[in-house]
C-alpha positions as CSV (number, residue, x, y, z in Angstrom):
1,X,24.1,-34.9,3.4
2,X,23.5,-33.2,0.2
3,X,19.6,-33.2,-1.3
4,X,17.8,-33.2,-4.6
5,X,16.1,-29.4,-6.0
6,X,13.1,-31.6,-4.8
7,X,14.0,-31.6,-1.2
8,X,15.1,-28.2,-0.7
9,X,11.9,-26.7,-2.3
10,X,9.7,-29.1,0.5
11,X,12.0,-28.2,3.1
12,X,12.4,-24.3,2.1
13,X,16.3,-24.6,1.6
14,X,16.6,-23.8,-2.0
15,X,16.6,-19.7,-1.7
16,X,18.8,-19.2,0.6
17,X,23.2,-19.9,1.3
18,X,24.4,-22.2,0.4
19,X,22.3,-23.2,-2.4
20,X,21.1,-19.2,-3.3
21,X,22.7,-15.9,-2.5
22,X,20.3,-13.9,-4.9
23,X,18.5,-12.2,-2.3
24,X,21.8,-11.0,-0.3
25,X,23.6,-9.8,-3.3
26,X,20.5,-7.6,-4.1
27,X,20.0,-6.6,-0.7
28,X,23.4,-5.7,0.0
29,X,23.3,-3.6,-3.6
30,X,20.3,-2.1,-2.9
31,X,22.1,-1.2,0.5
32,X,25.3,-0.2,-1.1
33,X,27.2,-2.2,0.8
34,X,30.0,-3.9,-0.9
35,X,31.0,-7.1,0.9
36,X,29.0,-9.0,-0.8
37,X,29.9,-13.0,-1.7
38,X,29.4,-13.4,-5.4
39,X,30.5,-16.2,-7.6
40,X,32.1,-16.9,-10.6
41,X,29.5,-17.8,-13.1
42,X,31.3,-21.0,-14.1
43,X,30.6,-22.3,-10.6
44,X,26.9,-22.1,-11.3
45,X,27.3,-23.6,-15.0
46,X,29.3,-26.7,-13.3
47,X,26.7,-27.0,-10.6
48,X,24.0,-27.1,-13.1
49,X,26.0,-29.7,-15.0
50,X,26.7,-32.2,-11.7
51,X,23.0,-31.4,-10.3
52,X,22.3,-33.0,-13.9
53,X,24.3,-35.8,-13.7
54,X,23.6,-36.5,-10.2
55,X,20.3,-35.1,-9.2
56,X,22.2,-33.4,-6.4
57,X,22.2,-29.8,-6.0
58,X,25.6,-28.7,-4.2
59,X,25.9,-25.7,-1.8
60,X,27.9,-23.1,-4.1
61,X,30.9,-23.0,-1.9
62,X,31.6,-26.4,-2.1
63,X,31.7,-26.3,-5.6
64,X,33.9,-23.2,-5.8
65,X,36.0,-24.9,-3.3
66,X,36.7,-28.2,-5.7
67,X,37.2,-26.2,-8.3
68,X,40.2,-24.3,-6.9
69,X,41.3,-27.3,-5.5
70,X,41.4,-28.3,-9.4
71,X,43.1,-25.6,-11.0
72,X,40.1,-24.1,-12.6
């Protein structure tokens, strides 16, 4: 179910939701528009850490999800 940074680069995964919202947060800047999904930083830091200790990169909802779920 989930893949490696490796996999999503072959299969062109890795720029775009759930694994990357860069390109829609600037877009939707760039268009003013201000429903726009951002994160928490601390959801990317504990993604880097478990893709780290896993090799598993994890869609950044599902990581903002556990971490509510946690109390964090």
């Amino acid at each position: 179910m989930y893949k490696s940074r490796k996999e999503l680069i072959e299969t062109g995964e890795i720029n775009h939701p759930p694994y990357s919202y860069f390109s829609q947060i600037f877009e939707s800047f760039h268009n003013k528009d201000k429903n726009v999904r951002m994160f928490h930083s601390s959801v990317y830091y504990v993604r880097a850490a478990l893709e780290k200790r896993t090799g598993v990169v994890y869609p950044l909802p599902y990581i903002e999800k556990i971490m509510k779920e946690c109390g964090k």
